[in-house]
mmCIF file as gemmi writes it, N, C-alpha and C atoms, coordinates in Angstrom:
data_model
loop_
_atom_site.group_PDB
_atom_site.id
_atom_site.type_symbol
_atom_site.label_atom_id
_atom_site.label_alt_id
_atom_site.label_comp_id
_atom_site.label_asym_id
_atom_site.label_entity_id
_atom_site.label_seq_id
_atom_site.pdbx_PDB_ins_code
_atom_site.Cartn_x
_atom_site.Cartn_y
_atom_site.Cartn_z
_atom_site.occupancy
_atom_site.B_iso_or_equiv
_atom_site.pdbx_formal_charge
_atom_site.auth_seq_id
_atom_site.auth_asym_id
_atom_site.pdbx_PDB_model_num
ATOM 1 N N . UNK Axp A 1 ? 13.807 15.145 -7.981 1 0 ? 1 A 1
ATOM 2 C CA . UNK Axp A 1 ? 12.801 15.141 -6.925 1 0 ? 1 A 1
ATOM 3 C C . UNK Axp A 1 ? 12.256 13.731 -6.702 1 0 ? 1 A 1
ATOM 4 N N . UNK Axp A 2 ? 12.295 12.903 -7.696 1 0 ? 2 A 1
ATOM 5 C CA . UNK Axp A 2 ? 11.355 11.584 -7.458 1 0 ? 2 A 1
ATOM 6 C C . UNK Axp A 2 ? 12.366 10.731 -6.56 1 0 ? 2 A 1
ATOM 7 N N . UNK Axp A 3 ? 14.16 10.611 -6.36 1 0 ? 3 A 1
ATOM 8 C CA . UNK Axp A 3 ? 14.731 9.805 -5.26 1 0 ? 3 A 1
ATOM 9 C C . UNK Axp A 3 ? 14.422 10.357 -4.085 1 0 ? 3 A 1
ATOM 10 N N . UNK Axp A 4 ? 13.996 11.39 -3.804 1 0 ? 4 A 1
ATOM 11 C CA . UNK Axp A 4 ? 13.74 11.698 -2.425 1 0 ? 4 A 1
ATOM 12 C C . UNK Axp A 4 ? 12.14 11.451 -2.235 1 0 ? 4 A 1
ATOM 13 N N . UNK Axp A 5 ? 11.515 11.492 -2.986 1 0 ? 5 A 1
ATOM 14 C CA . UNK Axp A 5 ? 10.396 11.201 -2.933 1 0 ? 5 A 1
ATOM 15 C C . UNK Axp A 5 ? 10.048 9.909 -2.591 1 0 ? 5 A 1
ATOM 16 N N . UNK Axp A 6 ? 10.762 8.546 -3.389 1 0 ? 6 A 1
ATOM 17 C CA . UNK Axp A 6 ? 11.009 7.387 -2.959 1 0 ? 6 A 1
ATOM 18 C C . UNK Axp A 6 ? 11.47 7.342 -2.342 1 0 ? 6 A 1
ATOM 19 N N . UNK Axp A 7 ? 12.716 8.25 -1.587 1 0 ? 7 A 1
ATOM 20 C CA . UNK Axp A 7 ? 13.097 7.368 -0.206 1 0 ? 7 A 1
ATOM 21 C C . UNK Axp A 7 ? 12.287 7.821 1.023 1 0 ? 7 A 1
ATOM 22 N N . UNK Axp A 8 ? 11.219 8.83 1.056 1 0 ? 8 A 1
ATOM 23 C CA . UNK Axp A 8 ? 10.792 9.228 1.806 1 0 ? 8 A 1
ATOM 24 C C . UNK Axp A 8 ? 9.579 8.166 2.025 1 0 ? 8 A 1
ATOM 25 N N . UNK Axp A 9 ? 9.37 7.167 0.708 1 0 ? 9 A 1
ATOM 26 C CA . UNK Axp A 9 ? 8.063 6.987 0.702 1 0 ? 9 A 1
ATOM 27 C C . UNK Axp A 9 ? 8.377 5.44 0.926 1 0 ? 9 A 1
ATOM 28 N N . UNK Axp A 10 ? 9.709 4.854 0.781 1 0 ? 10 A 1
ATOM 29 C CA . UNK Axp A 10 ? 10.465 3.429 1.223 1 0 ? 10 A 1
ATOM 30 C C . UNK Axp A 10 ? 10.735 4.017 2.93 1 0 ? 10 A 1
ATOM 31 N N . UNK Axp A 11 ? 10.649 4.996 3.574 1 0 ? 11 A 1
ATOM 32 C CA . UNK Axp A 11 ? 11.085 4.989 5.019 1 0 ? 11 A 1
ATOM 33 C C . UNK Axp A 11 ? 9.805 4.619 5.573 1 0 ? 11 A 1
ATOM 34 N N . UNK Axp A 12 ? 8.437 5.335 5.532 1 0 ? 12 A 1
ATOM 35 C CA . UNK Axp A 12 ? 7.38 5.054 5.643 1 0 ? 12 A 1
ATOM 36 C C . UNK Axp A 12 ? 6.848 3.718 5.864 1 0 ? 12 A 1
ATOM 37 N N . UNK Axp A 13 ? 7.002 3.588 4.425 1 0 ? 13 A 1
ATOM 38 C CA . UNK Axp A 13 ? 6.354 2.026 4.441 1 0 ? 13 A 1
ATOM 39 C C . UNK Axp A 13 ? 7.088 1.026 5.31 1 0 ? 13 A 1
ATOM 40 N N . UNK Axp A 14 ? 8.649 1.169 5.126 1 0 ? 14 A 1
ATOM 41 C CA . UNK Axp A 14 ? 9.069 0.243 6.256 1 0 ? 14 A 1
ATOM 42 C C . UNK Axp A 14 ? 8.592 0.339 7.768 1 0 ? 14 A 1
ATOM 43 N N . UNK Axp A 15 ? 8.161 1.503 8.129 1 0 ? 15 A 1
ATOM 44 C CA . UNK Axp A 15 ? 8.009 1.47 9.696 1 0 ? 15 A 1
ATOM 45 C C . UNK Axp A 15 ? 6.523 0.794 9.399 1 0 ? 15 A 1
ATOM 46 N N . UNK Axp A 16 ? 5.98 1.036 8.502 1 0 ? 16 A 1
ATOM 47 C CA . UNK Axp A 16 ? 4.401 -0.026 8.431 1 0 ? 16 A 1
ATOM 48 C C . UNK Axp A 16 ? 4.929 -1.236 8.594 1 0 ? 16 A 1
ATOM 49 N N . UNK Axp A 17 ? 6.041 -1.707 7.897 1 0 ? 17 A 1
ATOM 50 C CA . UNK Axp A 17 ? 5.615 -3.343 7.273 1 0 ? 17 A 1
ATOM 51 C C . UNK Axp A 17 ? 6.722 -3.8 8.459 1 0 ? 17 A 1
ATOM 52 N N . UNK Axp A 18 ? 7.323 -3.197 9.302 1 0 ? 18 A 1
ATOM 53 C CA . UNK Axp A 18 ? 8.67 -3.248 9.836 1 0 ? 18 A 1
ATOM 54 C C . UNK Axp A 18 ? 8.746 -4.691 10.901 1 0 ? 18 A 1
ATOM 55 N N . UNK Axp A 19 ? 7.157 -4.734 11.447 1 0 ? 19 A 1
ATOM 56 C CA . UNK Axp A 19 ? 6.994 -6.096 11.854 1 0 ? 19 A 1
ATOM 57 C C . UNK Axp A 19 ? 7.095 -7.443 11.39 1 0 ? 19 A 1
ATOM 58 N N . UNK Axp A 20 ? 7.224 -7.637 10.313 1 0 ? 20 A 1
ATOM 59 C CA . UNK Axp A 20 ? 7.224 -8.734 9.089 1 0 ? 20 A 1
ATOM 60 C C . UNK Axp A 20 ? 8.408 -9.341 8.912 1 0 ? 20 A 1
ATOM 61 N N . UNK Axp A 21 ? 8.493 -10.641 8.328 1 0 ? 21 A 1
ATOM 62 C CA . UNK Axp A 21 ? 9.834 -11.204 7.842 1 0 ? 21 A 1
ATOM 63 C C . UNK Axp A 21 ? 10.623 -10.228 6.916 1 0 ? 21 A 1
ATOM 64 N N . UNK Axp A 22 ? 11.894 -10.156 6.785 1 0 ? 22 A 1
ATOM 65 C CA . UNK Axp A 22 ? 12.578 -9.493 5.825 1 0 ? 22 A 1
ATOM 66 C C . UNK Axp A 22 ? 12.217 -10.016 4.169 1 0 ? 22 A 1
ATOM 67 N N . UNK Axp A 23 ? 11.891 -11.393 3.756 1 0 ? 23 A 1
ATOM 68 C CA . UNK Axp A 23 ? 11.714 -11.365 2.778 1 0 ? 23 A 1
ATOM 69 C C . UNK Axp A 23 ? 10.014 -11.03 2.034 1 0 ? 23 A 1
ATOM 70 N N . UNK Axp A 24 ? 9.214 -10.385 3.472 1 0 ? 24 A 1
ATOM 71 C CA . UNK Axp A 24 ? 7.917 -10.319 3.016 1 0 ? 24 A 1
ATOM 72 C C . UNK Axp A 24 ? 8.17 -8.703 2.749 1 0 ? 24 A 1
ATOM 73 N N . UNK Axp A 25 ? 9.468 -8.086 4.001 1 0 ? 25 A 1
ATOM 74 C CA . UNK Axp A 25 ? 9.421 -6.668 3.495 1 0 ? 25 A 1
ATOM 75 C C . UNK Axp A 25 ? 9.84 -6.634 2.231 1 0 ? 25 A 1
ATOM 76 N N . UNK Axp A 26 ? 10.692 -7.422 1.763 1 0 ? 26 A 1
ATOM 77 C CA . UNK Axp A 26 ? 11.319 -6.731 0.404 1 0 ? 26 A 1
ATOM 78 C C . UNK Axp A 26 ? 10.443 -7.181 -0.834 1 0 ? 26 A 1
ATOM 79 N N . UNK Axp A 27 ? 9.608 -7.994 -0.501 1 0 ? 27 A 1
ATOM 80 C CA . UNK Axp A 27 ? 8.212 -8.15 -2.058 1 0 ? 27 A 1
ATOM 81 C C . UNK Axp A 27 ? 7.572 -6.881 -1.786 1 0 ? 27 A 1
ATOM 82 N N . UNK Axp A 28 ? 7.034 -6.835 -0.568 1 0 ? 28 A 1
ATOM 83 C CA . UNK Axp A 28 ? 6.111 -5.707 -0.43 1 0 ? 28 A 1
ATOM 84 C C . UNK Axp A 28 ? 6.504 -4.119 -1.144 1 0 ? 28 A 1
ATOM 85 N N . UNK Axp A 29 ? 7.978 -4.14 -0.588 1 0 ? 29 A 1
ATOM 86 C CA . UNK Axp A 29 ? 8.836 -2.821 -0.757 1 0 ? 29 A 1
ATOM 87 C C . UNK Axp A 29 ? 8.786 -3.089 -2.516 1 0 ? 29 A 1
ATOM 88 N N . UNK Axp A 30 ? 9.088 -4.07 -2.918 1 0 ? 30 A 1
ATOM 89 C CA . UNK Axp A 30 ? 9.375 -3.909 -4.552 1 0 ? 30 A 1
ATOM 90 C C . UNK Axp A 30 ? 7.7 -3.555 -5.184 1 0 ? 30 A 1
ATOM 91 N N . UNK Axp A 31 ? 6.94 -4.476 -4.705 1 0 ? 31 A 1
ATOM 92 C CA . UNK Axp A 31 ? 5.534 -4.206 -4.957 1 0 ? 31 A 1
ATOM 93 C C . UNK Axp A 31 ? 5.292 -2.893 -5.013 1 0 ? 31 A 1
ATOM 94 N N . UNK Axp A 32 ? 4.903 -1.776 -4.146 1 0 ? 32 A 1
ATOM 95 C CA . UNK Axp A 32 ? 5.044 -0.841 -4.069 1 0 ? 32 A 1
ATOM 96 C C . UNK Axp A 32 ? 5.762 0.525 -5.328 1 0 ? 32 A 1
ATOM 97 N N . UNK Axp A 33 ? 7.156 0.085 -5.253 1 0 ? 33 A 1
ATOM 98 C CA . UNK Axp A 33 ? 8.113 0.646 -6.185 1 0 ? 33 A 1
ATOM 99 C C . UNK Axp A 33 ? 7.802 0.284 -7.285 1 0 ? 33 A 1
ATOM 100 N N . UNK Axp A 34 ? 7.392 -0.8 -7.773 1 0 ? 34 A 1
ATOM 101 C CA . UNK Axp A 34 ? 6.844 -1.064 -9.404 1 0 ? 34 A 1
ATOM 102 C C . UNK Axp A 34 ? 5.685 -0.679 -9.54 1 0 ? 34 A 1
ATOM 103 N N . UNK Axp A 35 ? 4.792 -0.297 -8.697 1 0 ? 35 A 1
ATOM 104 C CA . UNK Axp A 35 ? 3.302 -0.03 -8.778 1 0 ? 35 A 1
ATOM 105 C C . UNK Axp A 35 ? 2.63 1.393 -7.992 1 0 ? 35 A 1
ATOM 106 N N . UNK Axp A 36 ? 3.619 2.418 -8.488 1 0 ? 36 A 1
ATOM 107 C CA . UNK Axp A 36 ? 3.161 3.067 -7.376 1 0 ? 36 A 1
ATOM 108 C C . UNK Axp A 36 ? 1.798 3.8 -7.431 1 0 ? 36 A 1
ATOM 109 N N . UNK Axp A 37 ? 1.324 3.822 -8.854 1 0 ? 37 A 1
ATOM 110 C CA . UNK Axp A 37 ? 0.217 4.994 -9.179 1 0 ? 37 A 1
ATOM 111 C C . UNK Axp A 37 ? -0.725 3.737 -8.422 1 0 ? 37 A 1
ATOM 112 N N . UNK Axp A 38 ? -0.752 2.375 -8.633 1 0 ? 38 A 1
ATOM 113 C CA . UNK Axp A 38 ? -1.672 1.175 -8.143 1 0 ? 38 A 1
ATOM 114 C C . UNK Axp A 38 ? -1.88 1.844 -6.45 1 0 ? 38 A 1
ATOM 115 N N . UNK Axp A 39 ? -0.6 1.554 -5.979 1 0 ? 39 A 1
ATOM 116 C CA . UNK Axp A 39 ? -1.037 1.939 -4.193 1 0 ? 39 A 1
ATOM 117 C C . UNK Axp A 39 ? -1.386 3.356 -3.842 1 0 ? 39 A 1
ATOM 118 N N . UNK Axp A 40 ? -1.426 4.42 -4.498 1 0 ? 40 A 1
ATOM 119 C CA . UNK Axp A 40 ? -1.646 5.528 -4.75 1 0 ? 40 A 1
ATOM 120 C C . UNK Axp A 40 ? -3.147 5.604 -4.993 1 0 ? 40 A 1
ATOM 121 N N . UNK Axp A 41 ? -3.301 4.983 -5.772 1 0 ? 41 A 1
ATOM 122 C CA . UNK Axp A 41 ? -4.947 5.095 -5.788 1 0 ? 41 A 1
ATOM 123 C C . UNK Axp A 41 ? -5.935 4.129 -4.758 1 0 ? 41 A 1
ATOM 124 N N . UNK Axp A 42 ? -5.629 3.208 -4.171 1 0 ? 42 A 1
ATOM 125 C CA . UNK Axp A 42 ? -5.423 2.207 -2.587 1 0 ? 42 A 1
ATOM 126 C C . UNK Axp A 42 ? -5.571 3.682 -1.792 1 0 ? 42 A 1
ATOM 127 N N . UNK Axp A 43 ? -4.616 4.355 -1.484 1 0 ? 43 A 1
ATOM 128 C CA . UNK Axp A 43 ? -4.54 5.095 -0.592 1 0 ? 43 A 1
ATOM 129 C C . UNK Axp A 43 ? -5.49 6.212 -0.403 1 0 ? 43 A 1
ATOM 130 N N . UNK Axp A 44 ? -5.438 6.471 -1.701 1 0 ? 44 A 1
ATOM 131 C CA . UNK Axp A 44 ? -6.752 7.646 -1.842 1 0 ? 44 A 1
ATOM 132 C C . UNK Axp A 44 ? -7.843 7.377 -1.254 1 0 ? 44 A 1
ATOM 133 N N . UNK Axp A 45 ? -8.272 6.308 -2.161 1 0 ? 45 A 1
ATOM 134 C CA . UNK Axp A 45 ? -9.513 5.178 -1.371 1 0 ? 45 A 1
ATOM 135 C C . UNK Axp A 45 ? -9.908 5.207 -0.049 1 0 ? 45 A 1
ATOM 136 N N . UNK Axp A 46 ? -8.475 4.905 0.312 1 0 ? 46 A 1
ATOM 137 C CA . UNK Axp A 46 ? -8.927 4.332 2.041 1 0 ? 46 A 1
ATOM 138 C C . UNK Axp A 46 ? -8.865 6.186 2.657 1 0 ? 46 A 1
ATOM 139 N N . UNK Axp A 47 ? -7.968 7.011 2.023 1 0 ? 47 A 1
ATOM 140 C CA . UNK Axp A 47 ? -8.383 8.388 2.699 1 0 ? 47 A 1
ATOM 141 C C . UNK Axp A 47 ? -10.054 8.65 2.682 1 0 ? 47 A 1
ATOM 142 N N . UNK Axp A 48 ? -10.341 8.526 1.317 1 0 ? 48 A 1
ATOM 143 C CA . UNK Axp A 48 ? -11.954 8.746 1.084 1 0 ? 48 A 1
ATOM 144 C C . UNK Axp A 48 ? -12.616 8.745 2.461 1 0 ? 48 A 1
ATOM 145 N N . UNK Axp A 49 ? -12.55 7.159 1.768 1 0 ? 49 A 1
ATOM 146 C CA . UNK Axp A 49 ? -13.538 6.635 2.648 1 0 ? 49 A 1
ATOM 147 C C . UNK Axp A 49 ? -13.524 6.791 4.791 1 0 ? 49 A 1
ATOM 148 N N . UNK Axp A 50 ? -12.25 7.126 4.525 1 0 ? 50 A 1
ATOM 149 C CA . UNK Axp A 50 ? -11.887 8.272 5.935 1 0 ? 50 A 1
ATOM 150 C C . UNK Axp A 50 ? -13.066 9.246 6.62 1 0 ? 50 A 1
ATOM 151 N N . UNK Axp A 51 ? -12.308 10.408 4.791 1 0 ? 51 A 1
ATOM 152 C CA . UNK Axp A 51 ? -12.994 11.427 5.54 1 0 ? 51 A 1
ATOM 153 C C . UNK Axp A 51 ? -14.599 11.612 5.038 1 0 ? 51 A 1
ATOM 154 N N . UNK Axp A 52 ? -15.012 11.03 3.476 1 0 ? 52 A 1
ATOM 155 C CA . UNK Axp A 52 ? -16.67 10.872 3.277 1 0 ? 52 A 1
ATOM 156 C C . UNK Axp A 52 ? -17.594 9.984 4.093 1 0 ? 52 A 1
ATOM 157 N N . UNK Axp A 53 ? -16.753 8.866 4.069 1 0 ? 53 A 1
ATOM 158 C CA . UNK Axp A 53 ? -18.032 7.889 4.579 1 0 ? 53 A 1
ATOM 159 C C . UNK Axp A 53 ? -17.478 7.778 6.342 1 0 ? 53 A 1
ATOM 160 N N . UNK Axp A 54 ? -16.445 8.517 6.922 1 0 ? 54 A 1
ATOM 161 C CA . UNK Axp A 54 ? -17.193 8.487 8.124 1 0 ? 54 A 1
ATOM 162 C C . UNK Axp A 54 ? -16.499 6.824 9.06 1 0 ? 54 A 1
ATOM 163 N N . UNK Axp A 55 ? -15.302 6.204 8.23 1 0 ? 55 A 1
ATOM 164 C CA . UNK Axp A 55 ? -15.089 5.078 8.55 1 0 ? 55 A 1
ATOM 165 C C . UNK Axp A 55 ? -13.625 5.295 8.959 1 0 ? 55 A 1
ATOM 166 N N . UNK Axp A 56 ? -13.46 4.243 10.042 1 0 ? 56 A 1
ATOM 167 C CA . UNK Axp A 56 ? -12.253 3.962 10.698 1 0 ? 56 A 1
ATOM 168 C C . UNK Axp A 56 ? -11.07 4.045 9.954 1 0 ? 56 A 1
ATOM 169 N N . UNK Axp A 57 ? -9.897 3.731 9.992 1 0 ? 57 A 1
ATOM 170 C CA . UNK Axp A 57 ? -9.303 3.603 9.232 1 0 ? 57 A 1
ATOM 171 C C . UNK Axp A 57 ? -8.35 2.157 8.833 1 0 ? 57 A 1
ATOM 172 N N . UNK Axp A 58 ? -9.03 1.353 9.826 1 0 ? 58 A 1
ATOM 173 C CA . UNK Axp A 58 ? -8.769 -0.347 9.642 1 0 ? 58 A 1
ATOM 174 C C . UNK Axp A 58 ? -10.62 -0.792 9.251 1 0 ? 58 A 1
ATOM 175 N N . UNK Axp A 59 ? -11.56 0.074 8.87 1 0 ? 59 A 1
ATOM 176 C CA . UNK Axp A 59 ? -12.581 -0.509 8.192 1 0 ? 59 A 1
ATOM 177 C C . UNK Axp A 59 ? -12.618 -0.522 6.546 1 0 ? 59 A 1
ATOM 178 N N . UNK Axp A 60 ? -12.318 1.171 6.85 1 0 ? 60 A 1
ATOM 179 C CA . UNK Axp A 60 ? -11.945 1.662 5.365 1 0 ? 60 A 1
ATOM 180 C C . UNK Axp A 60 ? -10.584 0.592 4.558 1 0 ? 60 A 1
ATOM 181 N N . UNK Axp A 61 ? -9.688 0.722 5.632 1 0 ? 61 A 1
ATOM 182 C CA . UNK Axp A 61 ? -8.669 -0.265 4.515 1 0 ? 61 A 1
ATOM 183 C C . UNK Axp A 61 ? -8.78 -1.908 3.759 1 0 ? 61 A 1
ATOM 184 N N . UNK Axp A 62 ? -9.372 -2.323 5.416 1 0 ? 62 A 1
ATOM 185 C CA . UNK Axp A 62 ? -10.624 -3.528 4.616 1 0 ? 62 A 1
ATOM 186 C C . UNK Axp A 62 ? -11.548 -3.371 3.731 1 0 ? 62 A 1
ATOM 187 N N . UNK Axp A 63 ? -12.282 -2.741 3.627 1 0 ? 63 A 1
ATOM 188 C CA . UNK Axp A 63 ? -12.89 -2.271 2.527 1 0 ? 63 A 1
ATOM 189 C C . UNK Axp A 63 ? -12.166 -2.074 1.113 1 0 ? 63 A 1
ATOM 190 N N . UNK Axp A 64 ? -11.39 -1.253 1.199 1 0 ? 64 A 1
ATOM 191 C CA . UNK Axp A 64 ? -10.523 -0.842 0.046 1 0 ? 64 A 1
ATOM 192 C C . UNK Axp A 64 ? -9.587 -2.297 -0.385 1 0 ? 64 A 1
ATOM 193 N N . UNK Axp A 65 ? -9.3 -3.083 0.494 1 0 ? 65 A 1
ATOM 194 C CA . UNK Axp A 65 ? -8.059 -3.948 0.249 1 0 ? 65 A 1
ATOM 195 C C . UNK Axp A 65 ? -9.349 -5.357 -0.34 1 0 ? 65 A 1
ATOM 196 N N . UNK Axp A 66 ? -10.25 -5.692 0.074 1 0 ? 66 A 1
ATOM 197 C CA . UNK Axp A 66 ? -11.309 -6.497 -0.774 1 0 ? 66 A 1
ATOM 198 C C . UNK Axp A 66 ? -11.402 -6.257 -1.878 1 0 ? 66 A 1
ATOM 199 N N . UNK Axp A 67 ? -11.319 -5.068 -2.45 1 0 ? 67 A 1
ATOM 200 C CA . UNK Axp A 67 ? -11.716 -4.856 -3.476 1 0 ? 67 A 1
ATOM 201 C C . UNK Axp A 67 ? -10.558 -4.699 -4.806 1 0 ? 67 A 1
ATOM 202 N N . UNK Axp A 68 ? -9.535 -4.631 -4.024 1 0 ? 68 A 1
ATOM 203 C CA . UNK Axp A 68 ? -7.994 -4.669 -4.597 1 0 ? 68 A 1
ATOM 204 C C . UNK Axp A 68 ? -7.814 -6.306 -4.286 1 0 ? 68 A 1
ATOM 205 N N . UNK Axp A 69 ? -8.163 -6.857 -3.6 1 0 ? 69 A 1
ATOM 206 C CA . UNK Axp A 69 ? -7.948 -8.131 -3.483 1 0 ? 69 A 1
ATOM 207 C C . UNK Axp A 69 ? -6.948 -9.24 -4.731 1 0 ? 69 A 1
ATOM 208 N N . UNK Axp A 70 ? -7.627 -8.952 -5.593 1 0 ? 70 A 1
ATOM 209 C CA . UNK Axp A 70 ? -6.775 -9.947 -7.075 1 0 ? 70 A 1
ATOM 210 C C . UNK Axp A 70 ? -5.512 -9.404 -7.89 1 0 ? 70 A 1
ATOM 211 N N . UNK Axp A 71 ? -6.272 -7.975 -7.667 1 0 ? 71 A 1
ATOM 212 C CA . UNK Axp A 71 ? -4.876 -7.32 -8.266 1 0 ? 71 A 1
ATOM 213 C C . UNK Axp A 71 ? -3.722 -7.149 -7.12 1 0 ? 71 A 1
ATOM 214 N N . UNK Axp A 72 ? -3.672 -7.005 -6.043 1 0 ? 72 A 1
ATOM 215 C CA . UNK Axp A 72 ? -2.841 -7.274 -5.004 1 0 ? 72 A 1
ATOM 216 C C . UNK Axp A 72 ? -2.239 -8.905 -5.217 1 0 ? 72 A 1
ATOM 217 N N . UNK Axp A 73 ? -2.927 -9.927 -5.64 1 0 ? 73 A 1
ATOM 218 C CA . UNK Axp A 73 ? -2.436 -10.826 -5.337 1 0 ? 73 A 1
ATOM 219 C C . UNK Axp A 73 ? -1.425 -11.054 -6.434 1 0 ? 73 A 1
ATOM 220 N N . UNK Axp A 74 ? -2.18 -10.983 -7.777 1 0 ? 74 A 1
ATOM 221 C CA . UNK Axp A 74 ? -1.164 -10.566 -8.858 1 0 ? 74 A 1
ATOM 222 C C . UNK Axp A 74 ? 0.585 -9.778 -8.718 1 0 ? 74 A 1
ATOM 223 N N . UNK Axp A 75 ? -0.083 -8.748 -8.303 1 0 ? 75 A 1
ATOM 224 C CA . UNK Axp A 75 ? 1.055 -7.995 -7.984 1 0 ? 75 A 1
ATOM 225 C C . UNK Axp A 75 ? 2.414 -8.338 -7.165 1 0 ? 75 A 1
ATOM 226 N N . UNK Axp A 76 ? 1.646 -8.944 -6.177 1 0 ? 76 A 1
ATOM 227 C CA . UNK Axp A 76 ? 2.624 -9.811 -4.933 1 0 ? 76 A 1
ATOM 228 C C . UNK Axp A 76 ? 3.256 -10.837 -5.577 1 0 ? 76 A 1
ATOM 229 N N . UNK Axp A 77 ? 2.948 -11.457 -6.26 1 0 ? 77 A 1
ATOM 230 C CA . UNK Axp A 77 ? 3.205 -13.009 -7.352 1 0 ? 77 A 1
ATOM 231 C C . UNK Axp A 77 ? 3.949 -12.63 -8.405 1 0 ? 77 A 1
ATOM 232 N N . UNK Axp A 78 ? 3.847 -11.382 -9.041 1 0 ? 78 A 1
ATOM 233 C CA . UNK Axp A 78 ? 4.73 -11.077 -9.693 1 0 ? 78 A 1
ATOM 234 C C . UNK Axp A 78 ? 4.307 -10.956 -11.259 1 0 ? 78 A 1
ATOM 235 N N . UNK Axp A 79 ? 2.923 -11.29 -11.602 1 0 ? 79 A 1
ATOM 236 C CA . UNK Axp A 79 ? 2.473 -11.893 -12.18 1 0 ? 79 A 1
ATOM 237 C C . UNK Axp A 79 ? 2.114 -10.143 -13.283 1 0 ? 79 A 1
């Protein structure tokens, strides 16, 4: 169940990131795949704050992505 799960969840994200250079998709895409419980809990977040607090869903993700801020950068870096 988990390859279909990943490829369902690598089709997705590409139509998000699909605007981007190819080598920003494929950090992002690996980012993701090594970290998934990390963007998983990102996502929750920005649902939250959706449906509790009542916020957009490009406020909420700003919100949520400030606060992920270092560990995102980490992550992206490889670090």
């Amino acid at each position: 169940m988990g390859k279909i799960r990943d490829f369902f969840t690598k089709m997705a994200l590409k139509k998000q990131i699909g605007h981007l250079p190819p080598a920003q998709q494929e950090a992002i895409t690996k980012a993701v795949q090594d970290n998934p419980e990390f963007f998983k809990k990102i996502s929750d977040e920005i649902e939250n704050k959706q449906k509790h607090e009542n916020k957009s869903q490009l406020e909420a993700t700003m919100e949520v992505m400030r606060k992920y801020q270092g560990d995102m950068q980490k992550i992206l870096m490889g670090k």
